[in-house]
C-alpha positions in Angstrom: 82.9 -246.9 33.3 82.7 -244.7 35.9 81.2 -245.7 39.2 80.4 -244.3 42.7 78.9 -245.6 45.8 77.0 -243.5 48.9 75.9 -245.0 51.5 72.6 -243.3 53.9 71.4 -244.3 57.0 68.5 -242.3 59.0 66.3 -243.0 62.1 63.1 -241.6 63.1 61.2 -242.5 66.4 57.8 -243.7 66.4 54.7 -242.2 68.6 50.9 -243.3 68.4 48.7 -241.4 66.1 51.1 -240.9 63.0 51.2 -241.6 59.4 54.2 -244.5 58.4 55.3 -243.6 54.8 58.1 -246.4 53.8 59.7 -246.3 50.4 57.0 -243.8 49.6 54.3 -245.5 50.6 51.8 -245.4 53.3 51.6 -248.5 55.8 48.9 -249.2 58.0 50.2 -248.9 61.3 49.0 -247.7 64.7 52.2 -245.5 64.7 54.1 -243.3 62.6 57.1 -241.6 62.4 58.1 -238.0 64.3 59.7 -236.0 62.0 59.4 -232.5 60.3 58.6 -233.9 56.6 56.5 -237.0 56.2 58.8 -238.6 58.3 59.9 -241.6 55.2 63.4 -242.5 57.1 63.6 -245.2 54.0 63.7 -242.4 51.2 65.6 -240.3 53.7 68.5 -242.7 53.7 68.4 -243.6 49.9 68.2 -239.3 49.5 71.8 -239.8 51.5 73.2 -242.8 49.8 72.9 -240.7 46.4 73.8 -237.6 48.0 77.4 -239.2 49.3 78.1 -240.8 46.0 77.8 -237.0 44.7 79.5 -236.1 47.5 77.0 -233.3 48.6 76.7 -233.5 52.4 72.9 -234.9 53.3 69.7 -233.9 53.2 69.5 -232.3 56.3 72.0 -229.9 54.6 69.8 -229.7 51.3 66.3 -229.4 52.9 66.6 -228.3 57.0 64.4 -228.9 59.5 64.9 -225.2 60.2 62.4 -224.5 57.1 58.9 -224.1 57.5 58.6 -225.0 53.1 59.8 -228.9 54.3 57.3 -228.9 57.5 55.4 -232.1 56.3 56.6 -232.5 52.6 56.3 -235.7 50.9 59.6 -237.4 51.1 58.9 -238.6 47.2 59.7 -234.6 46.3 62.6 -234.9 48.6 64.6 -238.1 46.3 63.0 -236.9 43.0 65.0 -233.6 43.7 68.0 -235.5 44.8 67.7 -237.6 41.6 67.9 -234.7 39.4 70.8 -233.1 40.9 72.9 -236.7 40.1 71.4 -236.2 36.3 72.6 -231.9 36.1 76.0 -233.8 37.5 76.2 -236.6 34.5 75.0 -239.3 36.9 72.1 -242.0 36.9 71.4 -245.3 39.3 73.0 -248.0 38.7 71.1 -249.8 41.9 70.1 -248.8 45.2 69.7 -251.4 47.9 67.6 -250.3 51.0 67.1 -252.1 54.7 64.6 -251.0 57.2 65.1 -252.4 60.4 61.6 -252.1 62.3 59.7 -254.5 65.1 56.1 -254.0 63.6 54.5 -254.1 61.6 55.3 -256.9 59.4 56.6 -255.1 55.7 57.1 -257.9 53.6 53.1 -257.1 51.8 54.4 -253.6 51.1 58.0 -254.4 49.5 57.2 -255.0 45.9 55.3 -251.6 45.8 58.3 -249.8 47.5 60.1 -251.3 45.0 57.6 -249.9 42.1 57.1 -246.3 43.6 60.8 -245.6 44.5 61.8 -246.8 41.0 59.1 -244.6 38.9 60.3 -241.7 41.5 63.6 -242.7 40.4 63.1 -243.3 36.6 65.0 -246.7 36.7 63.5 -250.3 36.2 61.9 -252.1 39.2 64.7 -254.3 39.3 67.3 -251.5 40.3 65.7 -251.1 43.0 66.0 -253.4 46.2 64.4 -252.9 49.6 64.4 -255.7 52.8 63.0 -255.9 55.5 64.0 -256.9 59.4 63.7 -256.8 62.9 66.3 -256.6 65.5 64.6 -259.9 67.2 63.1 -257.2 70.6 66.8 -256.0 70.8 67.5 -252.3 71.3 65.1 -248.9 70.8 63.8 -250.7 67.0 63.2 -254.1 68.9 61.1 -252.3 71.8 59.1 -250.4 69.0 60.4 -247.1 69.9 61.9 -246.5 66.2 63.0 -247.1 62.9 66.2 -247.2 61.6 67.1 -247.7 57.4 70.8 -248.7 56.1 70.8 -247.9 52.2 73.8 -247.7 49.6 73.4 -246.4 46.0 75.7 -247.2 42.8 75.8 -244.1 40.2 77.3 -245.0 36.9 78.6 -241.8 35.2 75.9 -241.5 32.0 77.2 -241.1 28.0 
């Protein structure tokens, strides 16, 4: 069987006012990532774990900042584009596995329905699909709340 593996990582700062989108899904927070697009930095890292196993840059290269048609796009467009690139290329998930690092709020009532929106995004079972949670116990800019930072790896598995 063939097999690849891409690893992502993104960071977004916080600021007061702003929408949190996580895994494609909205958390109730009183902040929310700066960014040009919605700002998701978890479906921004899985976009780049998929993207390396193609070995097709990132998605800053794919969808730049620069362009005024990403300028608050919903990040869910972003990985089901990336998605179908790996299927025109022969390639489907195998698993993902995503880790947000962030202070607050607490994310462990909103995993199971990252899991569930990233996978029907994705068109793979729920199970595929694994996302956890952590702080970095106060330590550095996530610890002090002044950002987010996501780690995420993805396994293609070349399709028949």
């Amino acid at each position: 069987m063939d097999i690849r593996i891409g690893n992502g990582y993104d960071v977004h700062a916080l600021a007061p006012g702003l929408p949190m989108f996580l895994g494609g899904v909205q958390i109730p927070s009183e902040n929310g990532f700066v960014a040009h697009s919605d700002g998701d930095v978890a479906i921004h890292a899985l976009c780049d774990a998929i993207l390396g196993a193609l070995a097709l840059g990132d998605i800053g290269h794919l969808f730049p900042d620069s362009d005024p048609a990403y300028k608050g796009i919903d990040s869910k467009k972003l990985l089901a584009h990336v998605i179908g690139l790996a299927r025109e290329k022969g390639w489907k998930l195998g698993n993902a596995d995503v880790t947000i690092a962030l202070q607050a709020p607490k994310l462990a009532p909103h995993i199971g329905l990252m899991r569930r929106t990233l996978a029907s995004v994705i068109g793979c079972d729920e199970d595929c699909i694994s996302v956890k949670a952590t702080t970095t116990e106060r330590l550095g800019f996530v610890g002090r709340g002044e950002g987010c930072e996501v780690w995420a790896s993805a396994l293609l598995a070349k399709t028949e």
